[in-house]
C-alpha positions in Angstrom: 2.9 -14.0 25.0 1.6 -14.8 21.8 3.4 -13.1 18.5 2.0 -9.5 18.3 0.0 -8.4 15.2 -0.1 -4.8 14.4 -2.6 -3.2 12.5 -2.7 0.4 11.0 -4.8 2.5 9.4 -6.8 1.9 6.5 -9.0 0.0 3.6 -11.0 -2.7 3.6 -10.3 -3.9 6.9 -6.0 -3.6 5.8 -3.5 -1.4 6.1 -3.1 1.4 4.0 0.7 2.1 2.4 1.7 4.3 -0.4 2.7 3.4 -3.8 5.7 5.6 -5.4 5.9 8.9 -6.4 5.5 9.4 -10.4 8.5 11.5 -12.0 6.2 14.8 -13.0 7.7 17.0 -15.6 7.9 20.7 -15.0 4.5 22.3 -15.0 3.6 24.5 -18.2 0.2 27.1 -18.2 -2.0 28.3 -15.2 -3.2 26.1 -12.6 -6.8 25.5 -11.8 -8.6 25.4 -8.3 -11.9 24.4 -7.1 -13.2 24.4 -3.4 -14.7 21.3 -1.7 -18.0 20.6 0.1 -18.4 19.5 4.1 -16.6 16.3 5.0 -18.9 13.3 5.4 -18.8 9.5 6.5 -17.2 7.7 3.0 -19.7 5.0 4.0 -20.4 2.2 6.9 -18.0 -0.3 5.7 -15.2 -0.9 8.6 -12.1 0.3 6.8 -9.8 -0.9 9.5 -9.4 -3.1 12.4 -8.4 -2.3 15.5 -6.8 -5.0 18.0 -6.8 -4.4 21.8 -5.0 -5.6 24.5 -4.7 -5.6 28.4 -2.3 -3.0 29.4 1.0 -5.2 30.1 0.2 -6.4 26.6 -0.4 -2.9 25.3 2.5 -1.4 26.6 4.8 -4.2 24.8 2.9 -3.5 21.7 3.7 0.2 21.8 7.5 -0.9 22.9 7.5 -3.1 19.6 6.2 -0.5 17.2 8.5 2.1 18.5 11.4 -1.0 17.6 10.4 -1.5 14.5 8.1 0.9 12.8 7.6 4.4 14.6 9.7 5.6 17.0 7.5 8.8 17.8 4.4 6.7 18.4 2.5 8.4 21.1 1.1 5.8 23.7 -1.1 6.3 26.4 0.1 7.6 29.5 -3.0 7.8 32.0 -6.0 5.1 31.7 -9.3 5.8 32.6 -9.7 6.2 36.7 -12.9 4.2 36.2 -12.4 1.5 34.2 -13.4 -2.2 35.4 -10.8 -5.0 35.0 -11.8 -5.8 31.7 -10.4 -3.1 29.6 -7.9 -3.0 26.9 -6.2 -0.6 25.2 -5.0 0.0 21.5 -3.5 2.3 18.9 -4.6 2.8 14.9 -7.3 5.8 15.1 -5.4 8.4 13.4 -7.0 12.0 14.1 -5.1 14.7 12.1 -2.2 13.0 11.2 -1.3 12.0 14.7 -1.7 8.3 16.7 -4.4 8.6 19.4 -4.6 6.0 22.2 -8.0 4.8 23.4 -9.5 2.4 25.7 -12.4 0.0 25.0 -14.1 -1.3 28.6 -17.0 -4.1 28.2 -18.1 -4.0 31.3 -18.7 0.0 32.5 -21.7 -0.2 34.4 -23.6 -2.6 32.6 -22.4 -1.2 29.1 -19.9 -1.1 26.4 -17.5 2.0 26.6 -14.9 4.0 24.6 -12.7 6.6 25.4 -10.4 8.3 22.4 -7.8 10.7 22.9 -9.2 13.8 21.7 -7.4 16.6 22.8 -4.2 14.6 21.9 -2.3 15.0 25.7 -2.0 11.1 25.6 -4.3 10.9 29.1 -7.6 9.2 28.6 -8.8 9.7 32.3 -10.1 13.6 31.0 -11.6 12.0 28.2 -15.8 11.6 28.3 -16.6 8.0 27.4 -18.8 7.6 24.0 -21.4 4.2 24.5 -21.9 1.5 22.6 -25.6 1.1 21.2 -27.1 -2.0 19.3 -28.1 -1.2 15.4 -29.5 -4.5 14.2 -27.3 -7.1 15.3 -23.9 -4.7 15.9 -23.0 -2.9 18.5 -21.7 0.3 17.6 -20.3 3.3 18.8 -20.1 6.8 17.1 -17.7 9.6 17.5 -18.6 12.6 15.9 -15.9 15.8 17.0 -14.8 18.8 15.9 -11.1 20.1 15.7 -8.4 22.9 15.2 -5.6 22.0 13.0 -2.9 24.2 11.4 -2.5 24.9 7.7 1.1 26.9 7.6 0.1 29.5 10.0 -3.9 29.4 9.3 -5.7 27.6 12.5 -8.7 25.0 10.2 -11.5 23.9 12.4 -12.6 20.5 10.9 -15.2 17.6 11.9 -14.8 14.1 11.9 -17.2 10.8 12.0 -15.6 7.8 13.1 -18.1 4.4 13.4 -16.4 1.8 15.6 -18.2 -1.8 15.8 -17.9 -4.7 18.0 -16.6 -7.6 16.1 -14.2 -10.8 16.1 -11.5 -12.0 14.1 -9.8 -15.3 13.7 -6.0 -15.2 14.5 -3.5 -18.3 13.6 -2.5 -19.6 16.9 -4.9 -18.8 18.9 -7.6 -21.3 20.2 -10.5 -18.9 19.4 -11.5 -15.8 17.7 -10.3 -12.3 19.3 -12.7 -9.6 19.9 -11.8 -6.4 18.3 -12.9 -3.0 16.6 -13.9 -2.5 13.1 -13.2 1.2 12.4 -14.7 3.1 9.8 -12.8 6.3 9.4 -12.7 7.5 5.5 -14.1 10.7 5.1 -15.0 12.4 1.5 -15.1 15.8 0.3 -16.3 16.3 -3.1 -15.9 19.8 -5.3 -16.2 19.9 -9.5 -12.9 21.2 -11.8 -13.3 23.3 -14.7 -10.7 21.9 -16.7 -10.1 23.4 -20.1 -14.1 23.0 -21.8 -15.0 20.2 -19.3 -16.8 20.4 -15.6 -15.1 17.3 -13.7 -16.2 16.2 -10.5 -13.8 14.8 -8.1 -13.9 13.1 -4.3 -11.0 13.4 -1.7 -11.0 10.5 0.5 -8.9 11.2 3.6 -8.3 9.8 7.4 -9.3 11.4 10.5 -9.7 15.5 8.8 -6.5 15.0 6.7 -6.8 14.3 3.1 -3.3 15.5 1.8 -1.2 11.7 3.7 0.6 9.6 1.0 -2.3 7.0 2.5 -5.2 9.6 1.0 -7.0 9.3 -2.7 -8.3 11.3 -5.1 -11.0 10.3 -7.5 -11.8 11.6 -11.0 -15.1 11.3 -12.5 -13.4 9.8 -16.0 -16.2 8.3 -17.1 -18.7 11.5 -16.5 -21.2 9.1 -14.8 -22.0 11.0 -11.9 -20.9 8.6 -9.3 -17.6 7.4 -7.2 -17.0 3.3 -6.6 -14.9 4.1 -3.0 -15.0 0.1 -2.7 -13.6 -0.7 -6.6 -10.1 -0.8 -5.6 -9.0 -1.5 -9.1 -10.9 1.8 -11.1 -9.3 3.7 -12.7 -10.7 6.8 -11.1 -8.5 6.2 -8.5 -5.4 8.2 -7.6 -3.1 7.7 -4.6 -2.4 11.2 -3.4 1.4 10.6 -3.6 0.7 9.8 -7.7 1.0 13.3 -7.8 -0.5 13.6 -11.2 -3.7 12.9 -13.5 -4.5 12.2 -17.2 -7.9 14.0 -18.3 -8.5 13.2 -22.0 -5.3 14.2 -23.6 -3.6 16.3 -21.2 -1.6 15.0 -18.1 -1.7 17.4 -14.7 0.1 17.0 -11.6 -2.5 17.8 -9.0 -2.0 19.0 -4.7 -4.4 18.4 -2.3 -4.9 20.8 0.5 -4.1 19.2 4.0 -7.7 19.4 5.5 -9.1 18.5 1.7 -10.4 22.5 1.4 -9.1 22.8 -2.2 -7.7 20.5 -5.2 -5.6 21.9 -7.7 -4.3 20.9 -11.1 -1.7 22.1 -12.9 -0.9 21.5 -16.4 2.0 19.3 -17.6 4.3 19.9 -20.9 3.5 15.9 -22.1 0.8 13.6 -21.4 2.1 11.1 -19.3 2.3 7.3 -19.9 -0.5 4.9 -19.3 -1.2 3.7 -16.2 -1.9 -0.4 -16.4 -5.4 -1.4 -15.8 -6.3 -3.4 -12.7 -10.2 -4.2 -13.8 -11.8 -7.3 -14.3 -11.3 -8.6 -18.0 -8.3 -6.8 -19.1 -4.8 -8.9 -19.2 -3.0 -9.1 -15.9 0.2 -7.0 -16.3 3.2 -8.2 -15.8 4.4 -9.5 -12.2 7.7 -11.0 -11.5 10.4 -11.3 -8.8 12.8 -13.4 -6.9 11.4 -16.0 -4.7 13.0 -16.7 -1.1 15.1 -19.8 -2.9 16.2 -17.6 -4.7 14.3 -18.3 -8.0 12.4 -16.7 -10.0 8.8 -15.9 -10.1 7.0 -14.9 -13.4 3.4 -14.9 -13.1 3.3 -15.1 -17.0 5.0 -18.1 -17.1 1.9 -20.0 -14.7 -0.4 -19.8 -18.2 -2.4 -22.8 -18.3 -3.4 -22.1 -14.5 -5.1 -20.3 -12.0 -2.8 -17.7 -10.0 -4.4 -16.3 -6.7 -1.5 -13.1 -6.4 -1.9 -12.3 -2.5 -0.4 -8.1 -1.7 0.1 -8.8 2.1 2.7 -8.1 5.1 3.1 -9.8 8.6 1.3 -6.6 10.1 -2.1 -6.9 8.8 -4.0 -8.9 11.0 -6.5 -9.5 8.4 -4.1 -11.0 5.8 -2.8 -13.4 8.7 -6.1 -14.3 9.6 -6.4 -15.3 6.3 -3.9 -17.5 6.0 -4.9 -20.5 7.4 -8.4 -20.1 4.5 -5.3 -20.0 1.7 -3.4 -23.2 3.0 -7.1 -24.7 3.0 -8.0 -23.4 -0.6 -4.6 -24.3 -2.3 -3.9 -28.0 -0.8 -7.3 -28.8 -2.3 -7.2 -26.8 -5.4 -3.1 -27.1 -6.0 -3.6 -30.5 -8.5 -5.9 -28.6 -10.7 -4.6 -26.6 -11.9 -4.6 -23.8 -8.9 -1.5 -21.4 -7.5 -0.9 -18.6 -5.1 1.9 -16.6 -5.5 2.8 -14.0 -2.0 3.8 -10.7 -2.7 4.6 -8.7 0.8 6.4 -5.5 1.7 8.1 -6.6 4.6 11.8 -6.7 2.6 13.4 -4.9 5.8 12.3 -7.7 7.8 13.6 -10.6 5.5 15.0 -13.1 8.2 11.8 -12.2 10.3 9.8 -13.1 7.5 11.1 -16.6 6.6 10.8 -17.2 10.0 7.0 -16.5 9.6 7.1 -18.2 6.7 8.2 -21.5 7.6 6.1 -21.4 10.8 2.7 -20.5 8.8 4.1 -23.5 6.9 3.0 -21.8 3.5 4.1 -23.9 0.5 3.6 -21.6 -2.3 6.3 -18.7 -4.0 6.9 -15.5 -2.3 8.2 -12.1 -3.7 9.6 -9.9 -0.6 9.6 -6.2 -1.3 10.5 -3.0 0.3 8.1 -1.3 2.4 8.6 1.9 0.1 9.6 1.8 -3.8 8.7 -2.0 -4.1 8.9 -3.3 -8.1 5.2 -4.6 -7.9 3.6 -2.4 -4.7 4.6 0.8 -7.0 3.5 -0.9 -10.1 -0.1 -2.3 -8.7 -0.6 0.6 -7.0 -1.5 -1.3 -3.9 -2.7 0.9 -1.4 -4.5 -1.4 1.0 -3.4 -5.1 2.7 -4.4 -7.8 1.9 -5.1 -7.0 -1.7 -5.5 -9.9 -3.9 -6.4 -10.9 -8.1 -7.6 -13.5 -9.0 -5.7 -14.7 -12.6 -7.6 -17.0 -15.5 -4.9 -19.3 -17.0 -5.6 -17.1 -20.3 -3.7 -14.3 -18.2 -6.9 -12.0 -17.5 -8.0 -10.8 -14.6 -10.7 -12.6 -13.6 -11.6 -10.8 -10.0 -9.9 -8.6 -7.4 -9.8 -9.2 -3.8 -11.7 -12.3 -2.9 -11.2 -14.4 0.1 -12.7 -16.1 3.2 -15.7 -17.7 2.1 -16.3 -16.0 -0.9 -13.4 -17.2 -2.7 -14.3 -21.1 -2.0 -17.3 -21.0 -4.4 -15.6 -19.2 -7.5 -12.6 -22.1 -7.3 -15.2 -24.3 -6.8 -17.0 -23.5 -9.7 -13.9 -22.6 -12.0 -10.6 -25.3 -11.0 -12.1 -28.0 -12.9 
């Protein structure tokens, strides 16, 4: 059996993790609430992928994730009763805070089929199939529930969109693409702050009805332009719900989200809090060092004079393996001109795992191994999605953030002289 690739929840097509906590100071003066609107669809863009398997395969999956990641991952424990041979199963759609199983058949009667665990027993085979319709040139199934969670002892009824589409992926070692699921999940919420003599508005971004996860955002209109970038991974706007806190003008708040993304509140803090580096396009690329696998050390600085590609990425995102193979391409043909990749992935528990992968991917250039939580450079970047990649000039800006496949071809082309 081929090497199993796991891939949860999401951005972009990656997997979602959480940068640190910030240290908040002890709150000082009233706090301030404001009420949100209905949840929507954040947009159309797949925000994860989903990998599916036959069920020997899925059930060693699900045995491998409990090993090493989640031990209280819920699996499926009764298929469909009228599935045909084809069928494969999967995990990744996250449905108020919990793992739901779900089965994907391609050939039920003719037709594309998908069942999701909705009332969250773990059987499928009580579940009513959704079906897959063409839209253009996908084909493209839509799941639109409605739910009871629990807030403390308050029963929330929310709604949820989820958009699944039929697509294929390119995985290293195998002999051709695999089909899987491109997810979009994100849902918004969006409300307006009165804080101090200023209306703000703001936009929760949450998974499956829950917007209070360490994966969730929050997004501050700074600029007062009216309008939210949900794919600028790098603006400023953005704030990882475990940040915990917000500079607006000249005052610094720590902030809570409501689970089910009902409410945001800010709270005033005694001292504005330090700068948070900028990740846009332009401004100098902060500081990025480590210790490499040999044991050396890595300063992005110090590669002045040259190109630096710095790849966020784990083992677990099929995505960033997938992408792989495009890297080894672009950097054997762009290495003598002045062109360098330097790995940064959170998979520091699993370090003999890791060189293992390594030295099998055969990837020449430096890599910096990190902790999946409390990592120097995840915590600094404020990396919330795999693979997340900036592209460096040799003057040590930032020249653009998260290029790859065949877009990123093109730019080298045009700038490794």
């Amino acid at each position: 059996m081929a090497a199993l690739l796991l891939v949860p929840v999401l951005l972009p097509s990656m997997l979602c993790i959480a940068p640190g906590r910030t240290t908040l100071q002890d709150p000082i003066g009233p706090s301030v609430s404001a009420r949100t609107g209905p949840i929507e669809l954040a947009d159309t863009k797949e925000s994860s992928v989903l990998q599916m398997y036959p069920e020997p395969i899925y059930r060693a999956v699900v045995a491998q994730v409990r090993r090493e990641l989640d031990p209280e991952l819920r699996s499926m424990r009764t298929p469909p009763d009228d599935i045909s041979a084809s069928a494969r199963f999967g995990i990744n759609v996250r449905i108020d805070g919990q793992e739901r199983p779900w089965a994907f058949d391609p050939d039920h009667d003719g037709g594309k089929r998908l069942w999701v665990d909705l009332d969250g027993d773990t059987d499928l085979d009580d579940e009513t199939p959704i079906e897959f319709t063409t839209a253009g040139d996908d084909e493209v199934a839509v799941l639109e529930h409605t739910f009871t969670g629990k807030a403390g002892d308050e029963s929330v009824e929310f709604s949820i969109t989820l958009r699944f589409k039929v697509g294929r992926l390119d995985i290293p070692g195998m002999t051709e693409s695999e089909e899987v699921l491109f997810l979009s999940e994100q849902q918004v919420r969006r409300g307006e702050l009165h804080v101090g003599n200023t209306d703000i508005a703001f936009a929760l971004v949450g998974t499956g009805g829950v917007f209070d996860s360490e994966y969730d955002e929050v997004y501050f209109d700074l600029d007062a332009d009216g309008t939210f970038d949900f794919e600028d991974r790098s603006t400023t706007e953005r704030h990882a719900v475990k940040e915990g806190a917000v500079t607006i003008g000249e005052r610094s708040f720590s902030f809570a989200v409501d689970r089910y993304g009902r409410t945001l509140t800010l709270t005033p803090l005694a001292e504005k809090l330090p700068e948070r580096i900028v990740l846009e396009p332009g401004a100098p690329f902060p500081a990025l060092s480590g210790k490499g696998l040999d044991g050396t050390s890595i300063d992005v600085a110090k590669l002045s004079g040259k190109f630096v590609l710095v790849d966020f990425w784990e083992m677990g995102c099929a995505p960033c393996v997938a992408e792989l193979p495009n890297l080894k391409r672009l950097y054997e043909r762009f290495k003598d001109r002045g062109f360098e990749i330097v790995g940064v992935s959170r998979d520091g528990e699993r370090e003999a795992e890791f060189r293992e992968f390594v030295a099998k991917q055969e990837l020449p250039w430096p890599q910096i191994l990190e902790p999946r939580e409390g990592g120097t450079n995840l915590t600094k970047f404020r990396v919330s999605a795999f693979p997340t990649t900036y592209l460096v000039g040799p003057d040590g800006t930032l020249l653009m953030e998260n290029l790859r496949g065949e877009e990123l071809l093109p730019v080298l082309e045009q700038m490794v002289r």
